[in-house]
N, C-alpha and C positions, 0 to 999 in steps of 0.2 A: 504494500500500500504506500502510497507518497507518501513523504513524511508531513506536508503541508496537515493532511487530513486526516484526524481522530477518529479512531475507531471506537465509532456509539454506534449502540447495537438500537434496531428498530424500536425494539419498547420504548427507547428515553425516544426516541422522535415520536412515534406513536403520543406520546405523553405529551410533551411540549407545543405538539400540533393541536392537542384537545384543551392545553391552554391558552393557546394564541384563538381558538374558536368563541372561548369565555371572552376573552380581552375585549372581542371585536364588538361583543354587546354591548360592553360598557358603556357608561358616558365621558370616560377618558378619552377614548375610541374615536365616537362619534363626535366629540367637542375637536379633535386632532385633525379629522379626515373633514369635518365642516368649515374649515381655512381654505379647501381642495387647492392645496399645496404638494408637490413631490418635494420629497426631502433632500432628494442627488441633484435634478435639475431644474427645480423652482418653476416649473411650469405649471401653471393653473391647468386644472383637470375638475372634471363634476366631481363631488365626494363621493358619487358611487364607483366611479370609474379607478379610486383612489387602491390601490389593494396593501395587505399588512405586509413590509421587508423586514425580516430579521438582520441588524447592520452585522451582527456577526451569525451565520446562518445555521440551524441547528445541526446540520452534517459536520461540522466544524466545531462544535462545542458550543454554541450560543443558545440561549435559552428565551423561552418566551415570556417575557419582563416589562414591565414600562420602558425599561430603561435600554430595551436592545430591544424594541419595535418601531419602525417609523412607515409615516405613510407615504406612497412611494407608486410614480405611475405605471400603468402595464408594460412601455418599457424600457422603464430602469429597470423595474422589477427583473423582469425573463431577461436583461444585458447582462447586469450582477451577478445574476446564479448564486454560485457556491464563494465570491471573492469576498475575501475578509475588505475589511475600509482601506484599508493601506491600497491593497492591492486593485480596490476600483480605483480609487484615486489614480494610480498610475495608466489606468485604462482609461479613465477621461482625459487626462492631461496628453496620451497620447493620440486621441480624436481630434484633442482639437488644434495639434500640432500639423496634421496631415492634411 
């Protein structure tokens, strides 16, 4: 396995996913996604169109938290995938070098 990626077995994601399902009720949630802001590209989007990013993603060890959820357009979302912050960051700054 790369060493990049933690080896979590499906239950803790199974798990984590069924937290980030609670989160998305909340009013934390919806107060966050009602700005319809992305958090990577600051592009106004509807709040429904808005989807949950893990900024560090649960195949990687990140967990489903206030504090490592942000809202994020469909696509940064599906751009991002598995990359930790560092390593989008350097994937943006290479876009917009090209």
């Amino acid at each position: 396995m790369n060493d990049l990626f933690f080896d979590i077995d499906e239950a803790t994601i199974r798990r984590e996913r069924e937290k980030a399902r609670i989160l998305r009720k909340q009013g934390w949630w919806q107060s966050r996604i009602s700005k319809g802001l992305c958090h990577y590209c600051g592009q106004r989007v509807p709040p429904k169109q808005l989807t949950l990013d893990h900024v560090v993603p649960l195949t990687r060890g990140g967990r489903s938290t206030r504090g490592n959820c942000v809202a994020a357009c469909k696509e940064c979302n599906n751009r991002k995938k598995n990359l930790l912050p560092l390593e989008w960051e350097e994937h943006l700054q290479r876009l917009k070098e090209q």
